[in-house]
TORBA-746780 format. One record per residue: x, y, z of N, C-alpha, C in turn. Coordinates in steps of 0.2 Angstrom, whole numbers, plus 5000, padded with zeros to 4 digits. Layout:
<sites>
XYZXYZXYZ ...
</sites>
This chain:
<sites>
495151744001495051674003494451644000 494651573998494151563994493551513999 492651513997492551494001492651434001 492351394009492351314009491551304008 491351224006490851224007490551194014 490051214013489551204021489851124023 490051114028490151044032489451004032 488851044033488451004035488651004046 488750994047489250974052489250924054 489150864048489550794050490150764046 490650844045491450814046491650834052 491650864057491950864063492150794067 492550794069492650714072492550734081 491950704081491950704091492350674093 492650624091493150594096493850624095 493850654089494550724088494550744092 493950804092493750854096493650834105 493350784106493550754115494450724116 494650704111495550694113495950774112 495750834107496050864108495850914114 495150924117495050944124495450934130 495550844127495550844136496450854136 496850844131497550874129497650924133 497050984128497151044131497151064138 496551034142496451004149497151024153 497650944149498150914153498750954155 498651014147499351064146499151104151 498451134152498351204156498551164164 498151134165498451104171499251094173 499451064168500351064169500551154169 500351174165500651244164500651294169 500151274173499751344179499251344182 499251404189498651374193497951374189 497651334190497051334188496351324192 495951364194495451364198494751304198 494851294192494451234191494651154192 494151094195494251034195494750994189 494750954188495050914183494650924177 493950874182493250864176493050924173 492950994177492751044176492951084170 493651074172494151114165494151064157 494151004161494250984154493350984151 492850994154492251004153492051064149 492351134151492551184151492851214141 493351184141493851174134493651144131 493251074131492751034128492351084121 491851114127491551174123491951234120 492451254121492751304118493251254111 493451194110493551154106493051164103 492251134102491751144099491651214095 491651264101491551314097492051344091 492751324092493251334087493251304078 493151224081493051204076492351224072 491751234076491251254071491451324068 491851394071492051444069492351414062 492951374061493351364056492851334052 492251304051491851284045491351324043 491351374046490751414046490651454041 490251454037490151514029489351574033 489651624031490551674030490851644035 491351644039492051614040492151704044 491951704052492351754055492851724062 493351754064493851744070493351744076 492551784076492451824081492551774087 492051704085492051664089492751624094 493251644089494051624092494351704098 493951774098494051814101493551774108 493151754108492751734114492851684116 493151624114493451584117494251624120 494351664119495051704121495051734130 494351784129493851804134493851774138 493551694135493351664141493751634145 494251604141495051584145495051624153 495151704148495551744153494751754160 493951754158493551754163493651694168 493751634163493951574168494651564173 494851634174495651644174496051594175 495951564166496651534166497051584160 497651624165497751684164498551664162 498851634164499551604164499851614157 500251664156500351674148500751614144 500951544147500951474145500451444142 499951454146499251434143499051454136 499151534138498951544131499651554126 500151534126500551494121500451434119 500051394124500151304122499651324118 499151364120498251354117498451384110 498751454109499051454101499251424098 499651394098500151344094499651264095 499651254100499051164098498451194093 498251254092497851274087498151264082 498651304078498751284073499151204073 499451164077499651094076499351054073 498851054079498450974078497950984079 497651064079496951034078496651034071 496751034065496551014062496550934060 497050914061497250834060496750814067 496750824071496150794075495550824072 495250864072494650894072494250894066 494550894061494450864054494950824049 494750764053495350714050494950704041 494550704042494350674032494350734026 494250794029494550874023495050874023 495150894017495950914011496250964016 496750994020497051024021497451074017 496951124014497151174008497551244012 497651274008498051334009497351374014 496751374010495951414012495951394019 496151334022495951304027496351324034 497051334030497751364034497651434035 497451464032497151534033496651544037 496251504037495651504044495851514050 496451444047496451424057496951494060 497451494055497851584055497351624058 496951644056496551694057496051674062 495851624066495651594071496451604076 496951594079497651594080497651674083 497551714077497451774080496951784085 496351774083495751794085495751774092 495951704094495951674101496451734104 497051764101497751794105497551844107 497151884101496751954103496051984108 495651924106495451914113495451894120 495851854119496451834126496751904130 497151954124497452004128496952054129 496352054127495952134126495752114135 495252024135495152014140495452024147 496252024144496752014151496852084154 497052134145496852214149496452244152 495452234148495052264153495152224160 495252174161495452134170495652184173 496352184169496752224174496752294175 496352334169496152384172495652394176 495252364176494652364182494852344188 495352314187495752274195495852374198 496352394194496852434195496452484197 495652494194495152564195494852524202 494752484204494352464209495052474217 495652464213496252454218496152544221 496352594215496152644215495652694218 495052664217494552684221494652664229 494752604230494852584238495352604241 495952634236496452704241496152764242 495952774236495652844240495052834247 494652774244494452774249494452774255 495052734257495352724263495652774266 495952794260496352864262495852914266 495152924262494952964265494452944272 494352884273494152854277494752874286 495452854283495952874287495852944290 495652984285495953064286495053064289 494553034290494053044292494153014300 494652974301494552944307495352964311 495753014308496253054311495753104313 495253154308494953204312494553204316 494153124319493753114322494053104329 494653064328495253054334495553084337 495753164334495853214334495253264338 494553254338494453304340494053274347 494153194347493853154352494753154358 495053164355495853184360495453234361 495553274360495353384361494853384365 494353334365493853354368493853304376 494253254377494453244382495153284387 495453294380495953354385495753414387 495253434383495153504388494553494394 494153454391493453434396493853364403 494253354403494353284408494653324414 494153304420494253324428494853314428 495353264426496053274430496353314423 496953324427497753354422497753324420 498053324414498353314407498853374407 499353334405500353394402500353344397 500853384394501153334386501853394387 502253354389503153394388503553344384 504053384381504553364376505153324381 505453294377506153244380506453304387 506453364384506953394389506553424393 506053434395505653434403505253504400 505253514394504753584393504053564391 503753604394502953584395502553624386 502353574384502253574377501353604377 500953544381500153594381499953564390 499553594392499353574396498353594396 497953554401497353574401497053604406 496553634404496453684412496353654418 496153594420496053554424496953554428 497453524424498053544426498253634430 498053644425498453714427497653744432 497253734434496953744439497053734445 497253644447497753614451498153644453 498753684450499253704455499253784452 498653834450498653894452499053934447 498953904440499353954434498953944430 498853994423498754004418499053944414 498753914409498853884404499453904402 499553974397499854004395500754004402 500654014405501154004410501553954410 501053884411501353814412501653804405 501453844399501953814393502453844393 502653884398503253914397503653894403 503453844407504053804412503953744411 504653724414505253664412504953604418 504553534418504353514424504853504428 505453504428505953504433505653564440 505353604437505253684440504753674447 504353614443503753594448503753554453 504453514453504553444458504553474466 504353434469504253474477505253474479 505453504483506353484486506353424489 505853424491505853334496506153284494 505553274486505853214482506153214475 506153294474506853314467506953264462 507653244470508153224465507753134464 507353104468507153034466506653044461 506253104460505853124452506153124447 506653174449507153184441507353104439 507653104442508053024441507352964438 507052994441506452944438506052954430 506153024430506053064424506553034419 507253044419507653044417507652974414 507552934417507552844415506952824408 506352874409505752864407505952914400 506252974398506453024394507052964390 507252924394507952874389507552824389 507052804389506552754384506752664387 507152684395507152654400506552594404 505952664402505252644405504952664402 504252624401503752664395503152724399 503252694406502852704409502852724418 502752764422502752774429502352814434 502052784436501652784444501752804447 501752874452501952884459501352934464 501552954469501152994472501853054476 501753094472502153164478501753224477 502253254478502053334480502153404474 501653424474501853504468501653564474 502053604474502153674476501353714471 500853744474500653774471500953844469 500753884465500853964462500954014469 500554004474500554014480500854004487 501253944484501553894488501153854492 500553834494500253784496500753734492 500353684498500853604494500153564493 499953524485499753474484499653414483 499653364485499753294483499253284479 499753224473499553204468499653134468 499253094461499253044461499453024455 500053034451500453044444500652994441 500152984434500352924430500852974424 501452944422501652974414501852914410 501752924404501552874400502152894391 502652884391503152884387502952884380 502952914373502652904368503052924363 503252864358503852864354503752844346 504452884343504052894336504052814334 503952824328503952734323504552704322 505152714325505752684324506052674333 505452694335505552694343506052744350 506152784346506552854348506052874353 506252904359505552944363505553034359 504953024360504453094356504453134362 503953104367503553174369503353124378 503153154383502753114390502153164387 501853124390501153134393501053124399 500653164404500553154412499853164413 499653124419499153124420498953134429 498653184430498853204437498353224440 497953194447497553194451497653204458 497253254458497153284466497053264471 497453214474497253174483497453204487 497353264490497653314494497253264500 496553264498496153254505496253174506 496153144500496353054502496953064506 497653074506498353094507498453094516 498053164518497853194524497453134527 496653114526496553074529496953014529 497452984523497852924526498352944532 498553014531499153014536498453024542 498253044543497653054550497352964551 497352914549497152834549497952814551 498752844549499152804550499252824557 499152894560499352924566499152864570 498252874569498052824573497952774577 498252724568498552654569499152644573 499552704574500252694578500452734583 499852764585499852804588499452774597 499652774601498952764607498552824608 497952794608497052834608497152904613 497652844620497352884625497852954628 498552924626499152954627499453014623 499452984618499753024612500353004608 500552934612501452914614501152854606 501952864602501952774600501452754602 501252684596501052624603501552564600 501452504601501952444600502052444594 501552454590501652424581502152484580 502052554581502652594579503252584582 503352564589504052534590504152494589 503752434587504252384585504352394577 504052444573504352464567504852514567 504952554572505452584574506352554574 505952494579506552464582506652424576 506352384571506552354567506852384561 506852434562507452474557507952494558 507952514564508652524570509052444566 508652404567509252324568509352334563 508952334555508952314549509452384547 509652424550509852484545510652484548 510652474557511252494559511952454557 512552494558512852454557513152404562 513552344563513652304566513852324573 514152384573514452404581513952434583 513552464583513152514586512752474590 512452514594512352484602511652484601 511152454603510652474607510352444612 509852474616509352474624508752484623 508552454627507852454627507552464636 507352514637507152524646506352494646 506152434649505252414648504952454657 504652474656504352484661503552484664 503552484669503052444673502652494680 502152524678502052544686501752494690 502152514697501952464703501352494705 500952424706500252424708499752464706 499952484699499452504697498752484695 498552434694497852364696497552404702 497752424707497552444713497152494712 497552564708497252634707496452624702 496552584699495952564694495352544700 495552484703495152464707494952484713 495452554715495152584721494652654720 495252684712494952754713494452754705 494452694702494152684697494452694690 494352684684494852674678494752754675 494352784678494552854671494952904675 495052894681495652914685496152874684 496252804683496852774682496852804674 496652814670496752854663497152904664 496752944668497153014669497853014671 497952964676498652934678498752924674 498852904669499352854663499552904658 499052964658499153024653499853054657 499653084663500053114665500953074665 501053004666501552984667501852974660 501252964656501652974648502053034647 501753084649501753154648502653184651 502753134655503253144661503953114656 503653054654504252994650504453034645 504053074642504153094635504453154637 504453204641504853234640505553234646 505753154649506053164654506653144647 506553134641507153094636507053154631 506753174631506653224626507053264623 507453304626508053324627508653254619 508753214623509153144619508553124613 507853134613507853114605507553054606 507553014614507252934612506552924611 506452874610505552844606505252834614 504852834616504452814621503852804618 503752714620502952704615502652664622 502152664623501652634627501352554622 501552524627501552454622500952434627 500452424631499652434633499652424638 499252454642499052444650499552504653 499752484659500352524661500952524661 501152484656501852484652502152514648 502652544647502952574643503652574642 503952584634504652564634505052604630 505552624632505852674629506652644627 506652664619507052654613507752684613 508252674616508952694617509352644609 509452704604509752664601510352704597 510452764602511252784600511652784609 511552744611512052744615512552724617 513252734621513952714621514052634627 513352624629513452554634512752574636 513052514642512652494648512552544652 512852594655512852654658512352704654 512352734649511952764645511252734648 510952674645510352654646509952644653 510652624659510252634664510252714667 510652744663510352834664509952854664 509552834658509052844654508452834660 508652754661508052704667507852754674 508552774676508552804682508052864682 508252904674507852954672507152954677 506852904670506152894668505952864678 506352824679505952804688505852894692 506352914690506352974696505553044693 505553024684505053054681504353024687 504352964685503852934687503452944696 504052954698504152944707503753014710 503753084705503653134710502753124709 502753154713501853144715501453144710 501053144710500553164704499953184709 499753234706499053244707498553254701 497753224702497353214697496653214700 496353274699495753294702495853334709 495653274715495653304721496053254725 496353214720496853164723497553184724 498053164727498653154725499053094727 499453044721499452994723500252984721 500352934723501352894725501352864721 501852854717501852834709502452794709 502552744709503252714707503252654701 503652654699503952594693504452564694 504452504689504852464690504952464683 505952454680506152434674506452394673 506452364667506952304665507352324660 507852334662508552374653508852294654 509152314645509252294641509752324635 510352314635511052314631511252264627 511452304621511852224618512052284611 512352244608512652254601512052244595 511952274589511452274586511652184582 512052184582512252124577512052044583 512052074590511951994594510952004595 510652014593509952044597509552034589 508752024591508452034587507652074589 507452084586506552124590506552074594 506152024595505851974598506551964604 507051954602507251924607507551994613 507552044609507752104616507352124620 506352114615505852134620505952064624 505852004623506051944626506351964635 507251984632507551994638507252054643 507052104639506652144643506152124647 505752094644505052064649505352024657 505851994654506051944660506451984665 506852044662507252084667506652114670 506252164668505652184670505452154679 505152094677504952024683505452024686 506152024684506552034690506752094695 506652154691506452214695506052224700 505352174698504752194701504752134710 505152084706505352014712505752074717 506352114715506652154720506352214723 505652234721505252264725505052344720 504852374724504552434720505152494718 504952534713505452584712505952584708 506352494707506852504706507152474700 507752464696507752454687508452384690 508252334684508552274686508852264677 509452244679509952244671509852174668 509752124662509852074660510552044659 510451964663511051944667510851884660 511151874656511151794652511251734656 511651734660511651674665510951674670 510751714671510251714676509851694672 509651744665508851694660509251634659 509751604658509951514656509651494661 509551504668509551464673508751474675 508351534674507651544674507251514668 507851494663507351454658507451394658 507951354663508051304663507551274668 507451314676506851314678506151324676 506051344670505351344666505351274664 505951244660506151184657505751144660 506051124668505951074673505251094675 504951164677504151154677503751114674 503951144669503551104661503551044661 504150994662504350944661504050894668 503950924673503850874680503150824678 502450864677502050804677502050734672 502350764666502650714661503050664664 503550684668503950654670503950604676 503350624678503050604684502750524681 502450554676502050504670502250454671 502850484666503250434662503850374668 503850404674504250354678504850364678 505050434679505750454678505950464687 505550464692505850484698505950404703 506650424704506750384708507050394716 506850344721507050354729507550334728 507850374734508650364736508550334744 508850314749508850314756509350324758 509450354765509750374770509950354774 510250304777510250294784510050334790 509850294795509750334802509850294808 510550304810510950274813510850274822 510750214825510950224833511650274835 511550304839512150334842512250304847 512250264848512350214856512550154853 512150104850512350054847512750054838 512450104835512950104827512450054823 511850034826511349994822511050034817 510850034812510650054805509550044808 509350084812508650094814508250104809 508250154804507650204798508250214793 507950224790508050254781507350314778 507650364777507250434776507350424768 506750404765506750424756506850474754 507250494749507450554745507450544739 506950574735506650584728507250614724 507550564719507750604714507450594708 507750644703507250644695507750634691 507550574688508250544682508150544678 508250624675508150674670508350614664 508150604657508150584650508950624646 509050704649509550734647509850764652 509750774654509950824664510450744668 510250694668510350634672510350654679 510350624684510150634692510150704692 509350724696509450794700509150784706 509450804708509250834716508650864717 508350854723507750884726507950944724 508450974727508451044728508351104722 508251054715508051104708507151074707 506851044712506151034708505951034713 506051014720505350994724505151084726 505551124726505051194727504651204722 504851184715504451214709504051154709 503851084713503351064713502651084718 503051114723502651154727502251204725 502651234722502451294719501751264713 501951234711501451204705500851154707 500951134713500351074714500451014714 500951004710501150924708501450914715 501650924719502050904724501450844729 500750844727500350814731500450744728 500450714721500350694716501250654718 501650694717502450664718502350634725 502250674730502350654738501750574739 501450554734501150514736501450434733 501650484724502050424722502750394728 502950444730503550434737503450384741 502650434744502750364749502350294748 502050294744501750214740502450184738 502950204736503650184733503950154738 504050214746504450184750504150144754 503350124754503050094759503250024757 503349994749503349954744503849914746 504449984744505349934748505249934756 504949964760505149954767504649894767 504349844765503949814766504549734764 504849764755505149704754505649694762 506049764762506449754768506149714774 505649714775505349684781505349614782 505049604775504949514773505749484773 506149514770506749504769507149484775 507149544780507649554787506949574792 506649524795506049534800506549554805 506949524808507249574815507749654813 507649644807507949744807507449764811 506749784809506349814811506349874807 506649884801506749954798506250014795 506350044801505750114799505950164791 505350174787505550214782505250284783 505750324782505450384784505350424777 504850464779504350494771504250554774 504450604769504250684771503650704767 503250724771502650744770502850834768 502650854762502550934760501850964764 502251034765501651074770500651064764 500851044757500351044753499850984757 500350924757499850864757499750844765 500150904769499650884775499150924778 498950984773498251024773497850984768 498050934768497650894762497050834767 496550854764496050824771496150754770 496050734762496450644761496850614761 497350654768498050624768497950574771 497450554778497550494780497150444778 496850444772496550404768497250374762 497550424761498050394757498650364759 498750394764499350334770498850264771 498250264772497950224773498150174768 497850184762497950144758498550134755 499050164755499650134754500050094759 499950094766500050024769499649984766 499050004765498749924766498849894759 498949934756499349914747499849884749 500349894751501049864753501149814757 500649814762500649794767501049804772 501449864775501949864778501549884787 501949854790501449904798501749944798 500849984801501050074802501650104805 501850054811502350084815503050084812 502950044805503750054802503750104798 503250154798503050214794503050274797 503650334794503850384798503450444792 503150504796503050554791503550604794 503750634790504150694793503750754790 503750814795503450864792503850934796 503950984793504151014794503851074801 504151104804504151144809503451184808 503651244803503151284799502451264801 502551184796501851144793501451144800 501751124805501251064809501351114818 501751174817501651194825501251284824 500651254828500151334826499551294822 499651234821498951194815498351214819 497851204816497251204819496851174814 496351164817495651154813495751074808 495651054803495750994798496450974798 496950994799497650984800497950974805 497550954812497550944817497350894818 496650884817496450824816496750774810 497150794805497250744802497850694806 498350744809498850734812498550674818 498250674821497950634828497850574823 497250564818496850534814497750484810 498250514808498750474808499150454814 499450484818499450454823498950374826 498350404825498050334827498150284824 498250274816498250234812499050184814 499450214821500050194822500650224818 500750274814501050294810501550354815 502250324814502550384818502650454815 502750504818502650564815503250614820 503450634814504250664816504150744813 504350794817504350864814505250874813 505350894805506050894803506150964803 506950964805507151044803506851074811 507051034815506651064822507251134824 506951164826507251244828507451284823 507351284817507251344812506851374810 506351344815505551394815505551434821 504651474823504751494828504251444832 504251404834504051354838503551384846 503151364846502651384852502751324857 503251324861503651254864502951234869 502551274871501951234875501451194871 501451224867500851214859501251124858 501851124858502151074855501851004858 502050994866501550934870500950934865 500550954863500050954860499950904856 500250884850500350864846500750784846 500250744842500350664841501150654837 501650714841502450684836502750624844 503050604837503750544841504350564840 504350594835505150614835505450674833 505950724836505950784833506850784830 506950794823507450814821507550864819 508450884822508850924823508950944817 508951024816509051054811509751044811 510151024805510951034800511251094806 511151154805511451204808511651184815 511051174821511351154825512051124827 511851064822512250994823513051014819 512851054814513451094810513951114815 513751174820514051214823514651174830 514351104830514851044836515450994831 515551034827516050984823516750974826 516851034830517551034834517851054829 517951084825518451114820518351184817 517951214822517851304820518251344823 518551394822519151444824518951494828 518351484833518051494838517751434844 518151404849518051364853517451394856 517251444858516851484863515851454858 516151474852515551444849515151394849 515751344846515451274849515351254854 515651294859515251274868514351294866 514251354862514151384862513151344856 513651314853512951254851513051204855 513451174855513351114858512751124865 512851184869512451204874511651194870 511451244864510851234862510451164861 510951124857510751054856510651014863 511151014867510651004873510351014876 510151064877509351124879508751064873 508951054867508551044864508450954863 508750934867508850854866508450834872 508750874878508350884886507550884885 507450934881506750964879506350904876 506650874871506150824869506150774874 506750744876506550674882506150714886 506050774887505550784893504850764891 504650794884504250764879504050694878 504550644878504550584878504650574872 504950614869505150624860505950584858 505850554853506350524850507050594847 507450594847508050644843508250614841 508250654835508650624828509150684826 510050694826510050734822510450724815 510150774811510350764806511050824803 511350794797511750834795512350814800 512450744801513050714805513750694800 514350744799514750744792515450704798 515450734805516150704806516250644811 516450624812516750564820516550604827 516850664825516750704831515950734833 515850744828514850754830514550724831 514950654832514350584833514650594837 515050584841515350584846514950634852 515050684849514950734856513850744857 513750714850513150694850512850614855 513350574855513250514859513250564867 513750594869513850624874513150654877 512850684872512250734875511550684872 511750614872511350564874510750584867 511050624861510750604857510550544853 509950524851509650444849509750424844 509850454838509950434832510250504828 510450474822510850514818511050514812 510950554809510950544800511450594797 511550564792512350624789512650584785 513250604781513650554775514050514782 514350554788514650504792514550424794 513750444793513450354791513250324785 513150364781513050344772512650414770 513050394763512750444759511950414757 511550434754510850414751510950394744 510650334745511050274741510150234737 510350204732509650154729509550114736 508950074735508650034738509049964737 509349954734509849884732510249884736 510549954740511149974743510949954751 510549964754510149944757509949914759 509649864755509949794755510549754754 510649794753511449754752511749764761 511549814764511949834770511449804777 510849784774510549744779510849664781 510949654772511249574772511749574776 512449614776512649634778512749614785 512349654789512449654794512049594800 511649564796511549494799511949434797 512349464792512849404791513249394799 513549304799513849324806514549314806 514849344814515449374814515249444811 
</sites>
């Protein structure tokens, strides 16, 4: 080649050399990723443009500097084998015509750039080899490395397993899919009393306690079919010796890389002693302290499996029982002798069933209830009842005592499917009270219609003072008829309650349960404020009727030291005069009084208030005692007057009252007492009542008990003329 001369180097054209860079720039970017900015790259080839063209003018004239722009491509990775196709070929294209646009383009100058062409190809590839080798020595070393890194952190994994297997307080087993025992560790085989060596040679089936075999296996079985990765229990292993020990067994499923099960692994822990004390805290819990018996929480878990398990037809009873007066034995002979009593009747119940199998639990104090739930009826359970009273009944001695022991029980039958806990202890409790209403000893059966009717009566207790409240009771009146003249004298008030859902009741469902409850003070006053109220309208209204309102006082409100304060004030509220104000008070209430009840009686009397004892002869009356007392009028008890209706199938009888009623009509005029008899139904009673010169008279044969508008109606009535 021949030489060139020196350039000087001002024939290169910088604006050549900046248009073909930044060319170059445009193609590498079009062609492939490039890690460099726009500016950067095209910054970048600038200089590698520079250094080409000065290699092509250079004297001597070597490629070397086109091998190192080659290099540096590939350092710069722009590595894209495009790249360095465009970057060959725009070498020989254009870059002469750009980069030396004013020299002769000779054959000598074709040969350069040829030889530059290679030089860029050859250092390009040498650079991209050594890369790739060193990638591949570097890739190389970081497998082995790893490799050995790995095999460094299998034998460390390895030997930190090994060292928990054989050193950890609990059992460790490792058995294969089909139940053979592959390793175990001595803590295992310590636990149930075998060599290591031993347990590799049994199948865990071998180990299961019989109790719960077949629920293990099956649980095994689900766990080896890759069902469960994992399961939890607590049972039992047969020792080598046969002791039995309770465990606390985790197993844990371990499956190859495709998910097929491999191997279990078990991990097992000795609760023999937690196990024993739960069972010794459960006795406890369900057990009574003093007895030994059940207590309630066990039979009513008892009983609540009975209902939940049986099936529809199957019976059960329940016998609740109760010792009579036993509060007494506490209070006489002290409570740790009423303890010893309660052991020994426990002692008596349990094995008077014992024989049949039933539950007998002590539900607390001196209660107790025994669980009939296989039997054929009603007869079955009072058997049982009969039993358990006759256990209870034979004497008992305790200490230096011996003492009389009776009970009272309440049974209870039904079908499992009509009954639920609550509601057959329920029936129970109340048959119980009915047992104990009918006296010592004896067992009382549950009647449905009798709880409707004693819960209907709870209903109406509950409901009275509200009732009361609210303005739900209304008077009725009676007539209280001359027997001589037929004139309408008194009207007797008669409380009814004008239920909301019941509509009209009768005294005869509330005024005893208002007695019984107190309210009967509180009702008997609304009465007579009420009747003072209308026998006043009626006065204003009809001034020559003269009509007395008769008010029945309860035995409550005439031991009531403020009854003549409260009569007081409801005349004078009303303004009615006293003497048109009748109290009736029963026989019981007012003969034998003494002390404040005596005086109240005088203290109403004085106030002008007449005073009538009702229901006369169905007490026992102290007939000289009677003079004593500020009454005006005595009415004949219903019975008497009942017995003269002239229509009994015995004439001998009715001579036979009618006798008494005269005795007893004679008795009061001697008194200077008014008679009144009541419970007058036929023509004939009044009649033969006019005859025995009876004064007045009440009964439907004169009117039934009617509002106050009725009443009025029958006053107007009767001073209409004609």
């Amino acid at each position: 080649m021949a030489a060139l001369p020196d350039p000087g180097g001002n024939e290169v054209s910088r604006a050549g050399v900046q248009g073909y860079a930044a060319e170059w720039a445009r193609a590498v970017r079009r062609l492939g990723f490039v890690p460099l900015g726009a500016v950067e790259t095209e910054r970048l080839l600038h200089l590698h443009t520079v250094r080409l063209a000065r290699a092509l003018l250079a004297e001597p004239f070597s490629p070397g500097p086109a091998e190192e722009v080659g290099r540096a491509l590939v350092q710069a990775h722009l590595t894209d084998p495009a790249m360095l196709d465009w970057s060959v070929c725009a070498l020989g294209e254009g870059f002469l015509t750009r980069v030396l646009p004013d020299r002769v383009h000779d054959d000598a100058l074709a040969e350069r750039v040829a030889a530059l062409q290679g030089g860029l190809a050859a250092g390009y590839a040498r650079a991209l080899r050594d890369r790739t080798f060193a990638q591949q020595e570097r890739i190389a070393r970081s497998a082995w490395q790893a490799r050995d890194e790995v095999e460094q952190a299998l034998r460390d994994s390895e030997a930190r397993f090994r060292a928990v297997f054989s050193g950890a307080a609990i059992g460790i087993g490792i058995a294969g899919i089909d139940g053979q025992v592959i390793d175990v560790n001595q803590a295992f085989a310590d636990m149930l009393g075998y060599t290591m060596e031993e347990l590799r040679r049994i199948n865990v089936a071998a180990l299961f306690h019989p109790d719960d075999a077949v629920g293990m296996w099956e649980l095994y079985q689900e766990l080896i079919e890759g069902k469960h990765d994992s399961a939890r229990v607590e049972k039992r292993y047969y020792r080598k010796d046969g002791t039995v020990v309770w465990t606390d067994l985790a197993v844990s499923l371990v499956r190859y890389d495709d998910g097929r099960p491999r191997f279990t692994v078990a991990m097992i822990e000795d609760i023999t002693e937690r196990y024993e004390l739960q069972q010794r805290l459960r006795f406890q819990a369900l057990h009574d302290p003093l007895t030994g018996l059940p207590n309630r929480t066990l039979f009513f878990e008892t009983l609540g499996l009975v209902l939940d398990t049986a099936g529809p037809a199957r019976r059960v009873g329940v016998c609740f029982l109760d010792l009579d007066g036993f509060k007494a034995v506490n209070d006489s002979l002290g409570h740790d002798l009423g303890d010893r009593l309660l052991v020994v009747i426990a002692q008596r119940l349990a094995e008077c069933v014992a024989a049949s199998g039933h539950l007998v639990a002590r539900m607390g104090g001196d209660e107790f209830v025994i669980l009939v739930d296989d039997g054929a009826g009603i007869d079955d359970v009072v058997a049982v009842a009969e039993a358990a009273l006759a256990a209870v009944s034979a004497p008992v001695r305790v200490g230096d005592k011996q003492l009389a022991v009776s009970a009272s029980v309440g049974v209870v039958e039904c079908p499992v499917s009509e009954t639920s806990a609550s509601d057959l202890m329920k029936a129970a409790d109340t048959t119980l009270y009915w047992a104990k209403a009918e006296g010592r000893g004896r067992w009382a059966v549950y009647d449905p219609e009798r709880s409707a009717r004693d819960i209907a009566r709870s209903a109406l207790v509950a409901g009275l003072p509200a009732a009361l409240d609210r303005g739900e009771f209304v008077l009725h009146y009676q007539p209280i008829v001359s027997l001589l003249g037929g004139t309408m004298l008194a009207v007797e008030a008669l409380v009814r309650w004008q239920h909301p859902e019941l509509g009209l009741i009768g005294p005869d469902r509330f005024i005893g349960l208002a007695e019984e409850t107190g309210l009967i003070v509180r009702l008997g006053e609304w009465v007579l404020r009420r009747a003072c109220h209308d026998a006043e309208e009626w006065r204003r209204q009809f001034p020559q009727a003269r009509l007395v309102v008769s008010v029945n006082l309860a035995a409550r409100q005439a031991d009531d030291p403020a009854i003549v304060d409260v009569v007081a004030d409801a005349l004078e509220c009303s303004g009615l005069p006293a003497d048109l104000l009748q109290l009736e008070l029963t026989e019981s209430a007012v003969m034998g009084t003494a002390g404040e009840p005596l005086r109240s009686l005088h203290r109403l009397a004085a106030l002008g208030v007449r005073l009538a004892i009702d229901d006369f002869g169905t007490g026992y009356s102290n007939l000289a005692y009677l003079r004593r007392l500020p009454i005006h009028c005595l009415k004949l008890a219903g019975p008497f007057v009942e017995g003269i209706r002239g229509d009994g199938p015995d004439p001998s009888t009715d001579h036979r009252d009618e006798r008494i009623v005269d005795a007893l009509v004679r008795l009061a005029h001697a008194l200077e007492l008014w008679v009144t008899a009541e419970a007058v139904e036929t023509g004939t009673q009044a009649e033969r009542l006019r005859a025995l010169r009876c004064d007045t008279g009440q009964g439907r044969w004169f009117g039934a008990p009617a509002p106050a508008a009725e009443i009025t109606a029958r006053l107007r009535a009767a001073e209409a003329p004609g």
